[in-house]
C-alpha positions as CSV (number, residue, x, y, z in Angstrom):
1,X,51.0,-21.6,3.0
2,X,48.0,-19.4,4.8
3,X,45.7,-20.9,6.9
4,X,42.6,-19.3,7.3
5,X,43.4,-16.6,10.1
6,X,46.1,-15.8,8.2
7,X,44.6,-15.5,5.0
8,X,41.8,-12.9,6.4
9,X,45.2,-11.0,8.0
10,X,46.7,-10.8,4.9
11,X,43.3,-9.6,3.0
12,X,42.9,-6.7,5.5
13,X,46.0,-5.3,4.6
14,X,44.8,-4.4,1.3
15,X,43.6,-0.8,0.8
16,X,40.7,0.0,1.6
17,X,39.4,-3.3,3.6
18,X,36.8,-3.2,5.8
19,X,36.7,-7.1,6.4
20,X,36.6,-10.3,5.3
21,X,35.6,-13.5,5.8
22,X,36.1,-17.6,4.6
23,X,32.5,-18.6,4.2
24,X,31.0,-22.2,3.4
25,X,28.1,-21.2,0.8
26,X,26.1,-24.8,1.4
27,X,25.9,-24.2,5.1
28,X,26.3,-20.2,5.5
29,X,28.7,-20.3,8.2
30,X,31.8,-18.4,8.5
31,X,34.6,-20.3,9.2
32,X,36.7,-17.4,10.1
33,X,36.3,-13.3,9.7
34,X,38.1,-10.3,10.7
35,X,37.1,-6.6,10.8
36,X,33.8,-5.2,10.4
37,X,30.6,-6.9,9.6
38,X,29.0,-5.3,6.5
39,X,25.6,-6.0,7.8
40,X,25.2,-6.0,11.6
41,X,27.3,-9.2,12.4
42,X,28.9,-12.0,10.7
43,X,27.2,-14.4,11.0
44,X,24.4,-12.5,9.1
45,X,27.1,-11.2,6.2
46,X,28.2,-14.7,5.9
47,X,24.4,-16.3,5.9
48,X,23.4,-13.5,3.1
49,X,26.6,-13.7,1.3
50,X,26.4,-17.6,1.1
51,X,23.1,-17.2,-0.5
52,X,24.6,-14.9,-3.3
53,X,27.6,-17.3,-3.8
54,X,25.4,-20.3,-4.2
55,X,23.0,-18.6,-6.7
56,X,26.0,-17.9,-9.0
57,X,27.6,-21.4,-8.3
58,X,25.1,-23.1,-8.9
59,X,23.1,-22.2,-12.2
60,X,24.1,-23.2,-15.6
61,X,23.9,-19.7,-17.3
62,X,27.2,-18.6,-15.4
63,X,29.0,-22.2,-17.4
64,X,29.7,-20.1,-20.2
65,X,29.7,-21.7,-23.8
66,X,29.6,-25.4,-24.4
67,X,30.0,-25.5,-20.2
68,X,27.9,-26.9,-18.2
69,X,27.9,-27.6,-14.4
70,X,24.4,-29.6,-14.4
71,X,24.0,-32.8,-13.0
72,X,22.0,-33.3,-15.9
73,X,24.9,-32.8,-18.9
74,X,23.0,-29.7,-19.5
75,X,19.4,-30.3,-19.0
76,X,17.8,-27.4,-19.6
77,X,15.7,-25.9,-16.5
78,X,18.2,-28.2,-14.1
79,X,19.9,-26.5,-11.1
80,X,24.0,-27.4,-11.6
81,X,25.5,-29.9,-9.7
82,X,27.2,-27.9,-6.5
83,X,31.1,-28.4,-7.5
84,X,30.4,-29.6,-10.5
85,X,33.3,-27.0,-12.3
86,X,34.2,-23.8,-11.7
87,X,32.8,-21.3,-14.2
88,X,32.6,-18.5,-11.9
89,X,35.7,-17.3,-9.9
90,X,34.3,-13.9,-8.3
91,X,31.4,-12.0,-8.1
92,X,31.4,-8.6,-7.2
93,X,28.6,-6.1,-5.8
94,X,29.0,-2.4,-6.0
95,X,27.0,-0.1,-2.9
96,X,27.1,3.7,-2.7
97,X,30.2,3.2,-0.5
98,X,31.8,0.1,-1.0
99,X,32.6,-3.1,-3.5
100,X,31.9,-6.3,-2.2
101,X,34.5,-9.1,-3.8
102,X,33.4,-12.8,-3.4
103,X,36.3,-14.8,-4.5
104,X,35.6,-19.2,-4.9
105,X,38.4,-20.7,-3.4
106,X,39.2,-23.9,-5.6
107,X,37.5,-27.4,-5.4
108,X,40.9,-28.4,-4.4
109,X,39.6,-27.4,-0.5
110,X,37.0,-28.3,1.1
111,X,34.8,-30.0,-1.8
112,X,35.2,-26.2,-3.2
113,X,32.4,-24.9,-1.6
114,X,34.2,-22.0,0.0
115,X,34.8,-18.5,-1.0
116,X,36.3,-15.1,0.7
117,X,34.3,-12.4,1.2
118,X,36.4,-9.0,1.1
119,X,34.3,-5.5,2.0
120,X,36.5,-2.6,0.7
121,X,35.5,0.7,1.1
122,X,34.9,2.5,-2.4
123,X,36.9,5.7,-1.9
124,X,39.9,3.8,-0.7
125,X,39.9,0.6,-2.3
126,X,41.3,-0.6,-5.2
127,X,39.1,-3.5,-6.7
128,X,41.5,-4.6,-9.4
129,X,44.5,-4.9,-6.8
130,X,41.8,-6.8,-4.7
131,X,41.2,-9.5,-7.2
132,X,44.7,-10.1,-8.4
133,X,45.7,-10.2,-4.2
134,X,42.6,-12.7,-3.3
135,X,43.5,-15.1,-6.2
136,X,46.9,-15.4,-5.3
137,X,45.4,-16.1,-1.1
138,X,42.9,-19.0,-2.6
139,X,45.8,-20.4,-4.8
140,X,47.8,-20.8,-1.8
141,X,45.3,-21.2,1.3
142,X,45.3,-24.2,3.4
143,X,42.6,-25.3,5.7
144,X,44.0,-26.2,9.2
């Protein structure tokens, strides 16, 4: 089982991979990244990306039919309890020249408020390959 350098490794081999990242989306920190920053640094990618992640994580609308991740049972205009369930397992961003793939690693680690951030480059990477790979990492990561 991967621990968290190794996971990043084994994402970067992956066509097209820029770099990647385990990022806490409460807190905004990166717990580990390799390869480029999409944005300057990585601490910055990993601030702005946590803010994306726990948008999505977060609200009700992503629950799905007769789901609900609200504190409330449902409450309309309540935010979602933050682990609450796990309607949302990626999100992905297209730019001009790359995807961005945010993959929620399961409540199983770390209160399941982590997720991998993976920049491929567009012309190179190959975004179904991507997810399939980066499910198969969170299913078998381990925190060290």
């Amino acid at each position: 089982m991967p621990g968290i350098d190794e996971c990043l490794l084994e994402a970067m081999t992956l066509p097209g991979a820029r770099g990647a990242a385990v990022v806490d989306w409460t807190s905004g920190l990166a717990l580990g990244a390799v390869g480029e920053p999409s944005c300057g640094d990585h601490e910055t990618t990993a601030a702005e990306t946590a803010e994306l992640a726990r948008t999505a994580a977060e609200r009700t609308a992503f629950a799905g039919p007769g789901g609900s991740r609200s504190a409330s049972g449902g409450e309309p205009g309540r935010e979602a309890e933050p682990g609450a369930g796990e309607p949302v397992e990626d999100l992905i961003v297209t730019t001009r020249d790359g995807y961005h793939l945010l993959r929620f690693i399961g409540q199983q680690v770390f209160d399941g408020s982590l997720f991998i951030h993976l920049w491929l480059d567009r012309e190179d990477g190959n975004l179904a390959l991507a997810r399939i790979r980066l499910r198969h990492l969170c299913e078998r990561l381990v925190l060290e």
